[in-house]
N, C-alpha and C positions, 0 to 999 in steps of 0.2 A: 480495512478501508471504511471500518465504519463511524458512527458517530461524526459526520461528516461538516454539521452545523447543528451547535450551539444554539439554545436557546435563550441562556439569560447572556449578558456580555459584563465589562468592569473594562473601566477606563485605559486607554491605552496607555502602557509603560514608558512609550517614550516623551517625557513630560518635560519642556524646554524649561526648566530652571537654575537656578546655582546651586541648590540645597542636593547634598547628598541621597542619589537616588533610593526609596523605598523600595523593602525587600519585596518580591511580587508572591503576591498570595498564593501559595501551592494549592488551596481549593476551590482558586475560580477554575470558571467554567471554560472561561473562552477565554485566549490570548489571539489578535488577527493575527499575529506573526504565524502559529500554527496552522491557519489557513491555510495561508502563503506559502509554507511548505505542500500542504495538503496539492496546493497549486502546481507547488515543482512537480510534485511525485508522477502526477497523473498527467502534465506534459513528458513527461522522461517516458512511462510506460507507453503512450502514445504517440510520440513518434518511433519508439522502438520497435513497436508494430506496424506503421505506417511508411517510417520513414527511411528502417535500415535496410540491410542487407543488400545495398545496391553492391556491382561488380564494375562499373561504368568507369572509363580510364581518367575521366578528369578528376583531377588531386581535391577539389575543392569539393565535388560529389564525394568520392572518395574520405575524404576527413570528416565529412558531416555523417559516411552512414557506419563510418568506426564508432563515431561520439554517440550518435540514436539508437546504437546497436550494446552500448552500455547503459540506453535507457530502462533496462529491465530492474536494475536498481532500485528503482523507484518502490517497485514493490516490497522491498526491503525497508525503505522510508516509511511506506506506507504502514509495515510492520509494527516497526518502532513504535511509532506515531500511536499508533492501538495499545499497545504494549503502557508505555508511557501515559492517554489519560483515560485507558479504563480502571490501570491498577491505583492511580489518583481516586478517582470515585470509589473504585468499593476501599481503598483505607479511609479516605473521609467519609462514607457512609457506614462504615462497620460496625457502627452502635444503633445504625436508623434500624426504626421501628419497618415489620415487612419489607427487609435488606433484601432477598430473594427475590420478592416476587418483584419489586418496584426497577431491580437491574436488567433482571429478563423480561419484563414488561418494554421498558423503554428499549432494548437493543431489540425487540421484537419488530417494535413500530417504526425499527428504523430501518430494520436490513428487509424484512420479511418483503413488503406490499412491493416495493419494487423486483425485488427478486424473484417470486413465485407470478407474480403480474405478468415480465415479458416471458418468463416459459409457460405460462397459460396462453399466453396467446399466440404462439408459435406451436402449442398444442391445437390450437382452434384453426391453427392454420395450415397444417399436417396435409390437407389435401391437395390446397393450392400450391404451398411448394414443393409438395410428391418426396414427404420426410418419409422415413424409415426410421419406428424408434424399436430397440430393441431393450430386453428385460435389464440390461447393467447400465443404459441410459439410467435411472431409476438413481444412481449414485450421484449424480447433479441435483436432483430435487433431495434428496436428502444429503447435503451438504455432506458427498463425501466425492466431491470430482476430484478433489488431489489425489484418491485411491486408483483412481483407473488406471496411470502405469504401474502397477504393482496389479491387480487385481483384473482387469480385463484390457491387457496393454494392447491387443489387435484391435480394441473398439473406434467403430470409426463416428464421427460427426453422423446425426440420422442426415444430412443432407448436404446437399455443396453450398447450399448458400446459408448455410446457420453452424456457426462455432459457438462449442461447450467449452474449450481447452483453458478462458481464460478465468473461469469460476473456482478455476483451484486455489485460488491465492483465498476469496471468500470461505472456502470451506475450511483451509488452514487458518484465518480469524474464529468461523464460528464454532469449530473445536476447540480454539485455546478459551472460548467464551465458555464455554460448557465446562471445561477442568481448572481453569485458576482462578477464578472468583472462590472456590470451596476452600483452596490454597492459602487466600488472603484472608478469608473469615476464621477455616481453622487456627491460623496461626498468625494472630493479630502483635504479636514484638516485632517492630519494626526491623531491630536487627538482626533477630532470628530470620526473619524471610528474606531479609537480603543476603543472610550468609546461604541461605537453599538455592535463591535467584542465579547466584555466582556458581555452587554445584551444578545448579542444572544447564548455565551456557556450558559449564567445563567439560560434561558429559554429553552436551550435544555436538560441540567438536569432535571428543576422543568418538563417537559415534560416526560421526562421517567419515574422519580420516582412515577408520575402521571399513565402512562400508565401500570407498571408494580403495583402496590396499584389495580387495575381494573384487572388483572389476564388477561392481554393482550399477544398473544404467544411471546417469546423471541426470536425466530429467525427473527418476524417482526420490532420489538424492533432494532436490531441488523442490521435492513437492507435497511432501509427507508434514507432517505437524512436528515428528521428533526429530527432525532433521533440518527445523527450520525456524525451531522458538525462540533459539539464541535472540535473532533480532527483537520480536515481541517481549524476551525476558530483559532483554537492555533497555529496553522501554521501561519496564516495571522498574530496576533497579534503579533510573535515572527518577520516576516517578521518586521514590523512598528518600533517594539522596537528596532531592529537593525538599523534602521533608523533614530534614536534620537539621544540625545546629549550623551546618558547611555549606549550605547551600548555594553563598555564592561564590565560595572559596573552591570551586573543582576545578582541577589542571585544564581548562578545557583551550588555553593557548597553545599545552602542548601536544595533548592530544588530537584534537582536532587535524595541525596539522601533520600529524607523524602517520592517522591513520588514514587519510589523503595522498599520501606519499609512496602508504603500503599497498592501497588499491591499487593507484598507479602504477608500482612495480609490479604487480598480481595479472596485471596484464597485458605489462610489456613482456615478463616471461611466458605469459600464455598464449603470446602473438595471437590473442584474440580480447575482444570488448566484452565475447559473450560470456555467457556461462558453466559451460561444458568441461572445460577444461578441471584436468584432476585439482591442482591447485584452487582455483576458485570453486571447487565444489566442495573441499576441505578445508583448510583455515580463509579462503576468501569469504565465505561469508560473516564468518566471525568479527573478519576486519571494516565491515561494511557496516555491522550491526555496532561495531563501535564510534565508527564516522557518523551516523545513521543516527545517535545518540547525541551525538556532540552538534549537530544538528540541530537538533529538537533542543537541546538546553541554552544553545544559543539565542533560541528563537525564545526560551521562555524569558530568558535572560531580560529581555527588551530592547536595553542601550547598544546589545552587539550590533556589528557591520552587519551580520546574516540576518538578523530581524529587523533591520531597516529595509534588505532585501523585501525578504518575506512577505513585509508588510504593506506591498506595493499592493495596490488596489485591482490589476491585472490580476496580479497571483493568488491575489483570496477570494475574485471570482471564481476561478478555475477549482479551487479550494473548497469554496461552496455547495458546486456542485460536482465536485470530483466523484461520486459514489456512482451519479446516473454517467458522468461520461466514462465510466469505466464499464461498467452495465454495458450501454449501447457502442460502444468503440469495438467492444468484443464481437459482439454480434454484426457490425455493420463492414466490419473486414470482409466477412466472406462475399459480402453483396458490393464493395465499393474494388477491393484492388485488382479486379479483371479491368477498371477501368483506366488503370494508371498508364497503360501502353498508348490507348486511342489518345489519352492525354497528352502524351508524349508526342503521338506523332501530328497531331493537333498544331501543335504549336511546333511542331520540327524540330526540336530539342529535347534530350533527354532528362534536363536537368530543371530548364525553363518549365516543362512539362509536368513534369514530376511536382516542382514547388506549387504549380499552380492545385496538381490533384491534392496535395497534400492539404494545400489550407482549405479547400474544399469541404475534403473529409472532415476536418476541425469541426468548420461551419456548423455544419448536418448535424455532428454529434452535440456540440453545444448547443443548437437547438432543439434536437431532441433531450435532452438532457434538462434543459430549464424548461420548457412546456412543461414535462414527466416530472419537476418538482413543483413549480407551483400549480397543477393543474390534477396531481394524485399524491403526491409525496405529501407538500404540506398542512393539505387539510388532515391526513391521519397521523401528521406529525405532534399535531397540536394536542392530542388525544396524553402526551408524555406527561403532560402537567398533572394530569389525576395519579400519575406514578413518581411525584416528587418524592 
């Protein structure tokens, strides 16, 4: 989820003329339409935290917390979305002079100061909220929380009111940041890497379908870096293919909706939204990270229906700062949903209730989330231009 905003930008794609549309430049920087996804993803992930898992008899609660309860998606998108323009940047940088230091420089200044920020200060704050940190907490500050169900699976939260659990998705970004930049440098043939890219989703299937046949838990499944690159490497191969001669020639009328279709079967046989199930924890992600693709190319696309979506100006808010409200969404779970009952009963409805705590929660996060950017984020953001 990172790289979240763009610093330089180039005119948007959708250009009202008669003249056959121009190819879009595979090495700009910014498309809004990506925002705007950026936008979906981090509403989807947040109300899937917020919003699902109701049990409440009315059908219309009911169908809203099956839909928010397949908001974890998102993080899939979000995948992608990394996948797709970091392996942009380092192929069009792969000749630049200090390629190294200037990529880990910039994702430095982007992921770091927010990240180690609010667990400093939930460090400072250990007293007041009477945390408890023990020695395999240690695995969140060094970006390996996706390891704790595998490696210390009893480990609990140091506290009630502060959640770790959702930094795993960051630590699966900033691993794949550490191993596939070398990948792309090593092996600068465009279609030598895309034939590896394709190996390596193939064998990160045959690996879960593997894993999950062994009665391996799902949420480890669901949480490791090699059981979950597929989506980040459909991102990279989508990055490549928009870099060939076919760019805008990719099936993506049929694909798109064939692998929409496969979701949807994936969990109507699962009779569930979520995750868990053997099925989606074996070929469902595969099929997401292809929907998940088609996505993003649609969105590079321009003239599509989906980046007309996209590029709503709501969604590339959300887009913009999609990194802080994922940051603080995560944390402020523990401290908001004791209050979703009083909410409820506040208003004497369950559902009346509920919507009101929900947009609430929004509120809070997206202001703490825009204060936390322009107020710490962007003045050390600015710092990326000395790593052009």
């Amino acid at each position: 989820m990172c790289e979240n905003k763009r610093v330089s930008s180039i005119p948007s794609p959708l250009l009202e003329t008669q003249q056959a549309p121009e190819r879009p430049k595979a090495q700009a920087k910014h498309y809004p339409a990506l925002d705007g996804l950026r936008g979906i993803a981090i509403l989807a992930v947040f109300f899937s935290h917020f919003g699902g898992g109701h049990s409440i008899a009315n059908p219309l609660v009911h169908a809203w917390s099956v839909i928010a309860d397949a908001g974890w998606m998102g993080v899939d998108l979000f995948f992608c979305l990394s996948g797709f323009l970091i392996t942009g940047i380092l192929v069009d940088t792969s000749k630049a002079a200090h390629r190294v230091k200037n990529f880990y420089a910039r994702r430095a200044l982007r992921i770091f100061p927010l990240f180690y920020g609010v667990l400093v200060i939930f460090l400072l704050l250990t007293p007041v909220l009477h945390l408890h940190w023990q020695r395999a907490h240690l695995l969140y500050f060094l970006y390996l929380g996706n390891m704790v169900p595998l490696i210390a699976p009893t480990l609990f939260s140091p506290g009630p009111r502060m959640g770790l659990t959702h930094l795993w998705s960051l630590a699966v970004e900033e691993q794949f940041y550490m191993l596939w930049p070398f990948v792309v440098w090593i092996m600068p043939n465009r279609r030598k890497l895309m034939h590896l890219s394709v190996v390596i989703v193939i064998a990160v299937l045959f690996l879960r379908l593997a894993l999950v046949l062994h009665h391996v838990d799902p949420f480890i499944i669901y949480s490791l870096l090699f059981t979950r690159a597929d989506s980040m490497i459909c991102g990279a191969i989508l990055a490549l293919l928009v870099r060939g001669p076919s760019a805008r020639a990719l099936p993506v009328h049929l694909v798109l909706p064939l692998s929409a279709l496969c979701t949807l079967a994936l969990f109507l046989a699962s009779h569930s939204s979520l995750h868990e199930s053997p099925l989606m924890s074996s070929i469902g992600y595969s099929v997401i990270a292809i929907l998940s693709s088609c996505l993003v190319y649609c969105a590079w696309l321009g003239e599509h229906w989906i980046a007309r979506i996209a590029n709503h100006s709501v969604l590339r808010f959300f887009g913009r700062y999609s990194y802080g409200l994922y940051i603080y969404h995560g944390f402020l779970i523990a401290f908001l949903l004791p209050w979703i009952v009083p909410f409820q009963r506040a208003f004497n409805s369950p559902s009346v209730g509920g919507a009101i705590f929900l947009m609430v929660a929004l509120g809070l996060t997206v202001t703490l989330a825009v204060l936390s950017y322009h107020l710490f984020e962007a003045p050390l953001l600015g710092l990326k231009k000395r790593f052009a």
